[in-house]
Every structure is written in C-alpha cells, then in structure tokens.
N, C-alpha and C positions, 0 to 999 in steps of 0.2 A: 504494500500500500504506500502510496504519496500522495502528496496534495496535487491537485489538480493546477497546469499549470495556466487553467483561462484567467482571466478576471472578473471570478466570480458567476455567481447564478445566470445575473442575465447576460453571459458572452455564451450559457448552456445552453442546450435541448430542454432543460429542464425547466420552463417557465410557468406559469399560470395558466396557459391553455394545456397544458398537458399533465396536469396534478391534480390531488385533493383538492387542491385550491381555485380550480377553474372559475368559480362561481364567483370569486372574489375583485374586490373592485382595483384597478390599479396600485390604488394607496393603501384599499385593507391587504392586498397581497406585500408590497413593497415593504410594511410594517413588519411582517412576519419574516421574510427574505434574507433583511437586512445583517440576520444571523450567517446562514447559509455557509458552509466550507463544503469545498467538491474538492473528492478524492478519487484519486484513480486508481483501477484494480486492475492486474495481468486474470486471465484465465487461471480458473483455479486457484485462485486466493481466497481466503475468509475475510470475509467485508465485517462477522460479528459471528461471536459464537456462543451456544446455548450456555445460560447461567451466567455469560457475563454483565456486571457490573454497567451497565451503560443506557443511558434513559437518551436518543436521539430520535429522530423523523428518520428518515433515509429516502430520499426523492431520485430516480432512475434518471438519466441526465443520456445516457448513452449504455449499449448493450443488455443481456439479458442474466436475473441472477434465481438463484434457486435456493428456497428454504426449505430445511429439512431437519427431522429431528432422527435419533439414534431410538431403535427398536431396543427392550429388556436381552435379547438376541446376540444384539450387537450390529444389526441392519439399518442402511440408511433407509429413511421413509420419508418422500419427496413431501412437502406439504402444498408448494407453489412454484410456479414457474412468473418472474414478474418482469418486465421490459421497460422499455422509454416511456415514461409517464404516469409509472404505476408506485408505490410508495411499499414501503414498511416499517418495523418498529413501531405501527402506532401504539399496540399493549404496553410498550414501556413508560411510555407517558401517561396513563394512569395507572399504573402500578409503583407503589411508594417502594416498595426497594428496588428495583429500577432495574428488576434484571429479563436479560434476553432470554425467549422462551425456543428460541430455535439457531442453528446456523444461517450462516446467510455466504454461499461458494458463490462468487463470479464465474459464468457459462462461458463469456468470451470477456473481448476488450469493456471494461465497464468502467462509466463517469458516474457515482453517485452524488445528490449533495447533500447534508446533513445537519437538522437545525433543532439544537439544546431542547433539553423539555424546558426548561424555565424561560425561555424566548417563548416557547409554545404556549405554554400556560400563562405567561405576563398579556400578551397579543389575546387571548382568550377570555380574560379577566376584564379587558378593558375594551371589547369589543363580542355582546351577545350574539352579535349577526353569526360572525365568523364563527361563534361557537356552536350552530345550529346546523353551518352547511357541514363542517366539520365532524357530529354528529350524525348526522344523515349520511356521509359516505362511510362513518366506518360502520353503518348497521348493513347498509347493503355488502360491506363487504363479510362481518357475520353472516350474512344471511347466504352467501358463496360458500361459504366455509363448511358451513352446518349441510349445505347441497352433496360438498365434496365428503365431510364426513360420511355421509345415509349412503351414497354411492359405493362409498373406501370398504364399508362394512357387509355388502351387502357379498355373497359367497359366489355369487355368478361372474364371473373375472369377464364375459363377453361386456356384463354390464359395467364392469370398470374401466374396460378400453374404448368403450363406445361412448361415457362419457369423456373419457379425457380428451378421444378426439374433437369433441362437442368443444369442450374448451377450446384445444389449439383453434377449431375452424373461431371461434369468436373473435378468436386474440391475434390470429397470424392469419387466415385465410384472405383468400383474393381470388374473384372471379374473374377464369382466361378462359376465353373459349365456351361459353356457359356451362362451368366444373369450378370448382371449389378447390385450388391449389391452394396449398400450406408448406411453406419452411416450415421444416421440425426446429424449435426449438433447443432441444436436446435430443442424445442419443437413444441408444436401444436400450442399453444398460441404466439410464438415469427416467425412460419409460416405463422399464419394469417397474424399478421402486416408486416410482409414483402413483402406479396402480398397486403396490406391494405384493409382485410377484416377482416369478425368475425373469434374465432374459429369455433363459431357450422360450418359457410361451408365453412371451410377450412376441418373440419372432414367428412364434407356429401359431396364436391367434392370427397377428396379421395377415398371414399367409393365406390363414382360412378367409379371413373377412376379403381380403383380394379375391381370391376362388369363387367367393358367394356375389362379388359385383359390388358392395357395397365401395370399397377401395381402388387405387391402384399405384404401386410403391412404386415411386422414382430414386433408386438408390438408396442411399441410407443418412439421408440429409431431405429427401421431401415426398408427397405423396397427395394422390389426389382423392378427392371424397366423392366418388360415382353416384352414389344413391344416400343423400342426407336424412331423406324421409322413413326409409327400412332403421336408418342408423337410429332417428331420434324414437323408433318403436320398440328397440333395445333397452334403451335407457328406461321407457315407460314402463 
C-alpha cells in the first residue's frame, strides 16, 4: 500500500456521482471529502483485515476489490465483489470498537479513498439530510446482503451460481449483439468460494449450464448469459 499519488479525491474516479454520496449536494459532499486520503493497492494486497483496529469509509476510486471472511475450516468465503463506485467499511462506523468485520484483497490495480469515522460522524451531526441519504443506502445494501445470505444457505449450488451470475450480469454486464456479455470479475477459484464450493464444480456446473443454453464461456476471463429468463427461474 501507498498513498495515492493524485491530488486528492477530486483529480479520482471517485467523486459524488459514483458513491454513497451521489445524492448529495456539491457543498454537503465537498464537506465530507474534505477528509479523503487515496491509497493505492498492487493486486493482491490487503486494503484491511478482519478484526483490525480501524473505523474508515473506503470509496472505490479505481479497480475491483473483494471481501471475504475465513470459514471455522480455514476456507476463504467470498462475501462481495465491489468496483468503481461502490464503498465499504460502513459497519465500522457505527461500531464503537471500531473493528473490521472482514478482509478487504485488491483483485487488480486498485485506487481506494478513505474518510475517518469522526469526519463521518462530525459531517452527520451537523447535517440531518446527509444522515438520511446515508441511511437509506446502507439499508438497501443490508437488504443485498440478507439476499446473498438466503441464496449462500440454501443446498442447491445451481441456485448459488445462478444467482451470482444474477449479480455479475447487474454489476459488469453489457449488451452486444442482443446477449448479455460480462467480464468476470474474478477467477474460477475466487467463484467457487463465493458460492462456497470447490473449483472443480464451480467449473462442471458451468459446463452444464453452457450445455443446457443458459451460458456460453469465453475463456476464462468472460462469458455470455444466453437465456436470463431460465436463469432468473433458478434462482426463484
């Protein structure tokens, strides 16, 4: 990890149209900002690790980073896949002992920015607005999580891979061609754990789902989503 050598928030990707903070007006964002350090991460770094010590925001600025907690096992268990715009650390800010409830690994080149809970909470205190939109984004994102959970649990692994691609097509899809292409995010091995199984059938579902029409795998970097409608009857 280094600091980031921009100047500052707004020279990032990371601005107000692509945060928690979208809603926010010039000056109620600018107030909050004003904190802001961006750090840069290599692939494969820990941006923050479970149990640490550390009450910040962390705003995606550039690349894509992955949070994950360790299984009683000893297995990584993917919790999120997050990109340019998307946020974490908010549980550490209202958690008074202020610790990280998960890792946070850099997928590739990653610019995060990162703003004190006490900038967070002072900005909060003196501005109800901002503490409502605020609110409001982190219930919808509980309300993802609690999604991911009921999916994570449930014993039919078709139904864990069918949503995850549900996810990627939200987050990463783009329509060519009238088909639903996706850059994978991550690999095979970082797919498995995300659905919490092996690679080998995370590689022999796909396979099948290709075979059945729903898919169709371009290498091992992207894939396209043939039939969305079969897929989202999986998940149902």
């Amino acid at each position: 990890m280094k600091k980031c050598d921009c100047k500052g928030y707004k020279s990032c990707l990371c601005n107000k149209e692509l945060t928690i903070f979208k809603d926010l007006t010039e000056e109620e964002f600018n107030k909050l900002a004003t904190g802001m350090t961006c750090f840069h991460f290599n692939k494969g770094e820990y941006i923050c690790y479970e149990g640490e010590k550390l009450s910040k925001l962390f705003l995606i600025s550039k690349g894509s980073v992955k949070t994950s907690k360790l299984t009683k096992g000893g297995k990584e268990q993917i919790m999120h896949i997050f990109s340019v715009g998307d946020y974490f650390g908010e549980t550490s800010l209202f958690n008074n002992e202020g610790g990280i409830l998960f890792n946070a690994i850099a997928l590739n080149d990653v610019i995060v920015c990162a703003v004190d809970k006490d900038k967070v909470d002072s900005v909060l205190e003196e501005n109800p607005r901002i503490a409502i939109i605020v609110l409001k984004s982190l219930t919808n994102r509980l309300k993802d999580t609690e999604e991911f959970a009921h999916k994570l649990v449930t014993n039919d692994v078709r139904v864990r891979i069918a949503y995850m691609l549900k996810e990627f097509k939200r987050k990463y899809g783009k329509i060519e061609n009238g088909e639903i292409f996706i850059d994978l995010p991550i690999n095979r091995e970082d797919m498995a754990n995300y659905c919490g199984i092996t690679r080998e059938t995370m590689s022999r579902k796909l396979s099948i789902f290709e075979h059945e029409g729903l898919i169709e795998i371009r290498g091992n970097k992207s894939l396209i989503i043939k039939d969305i409608e079969r897929l989202n009857k999986i998940i149902s």
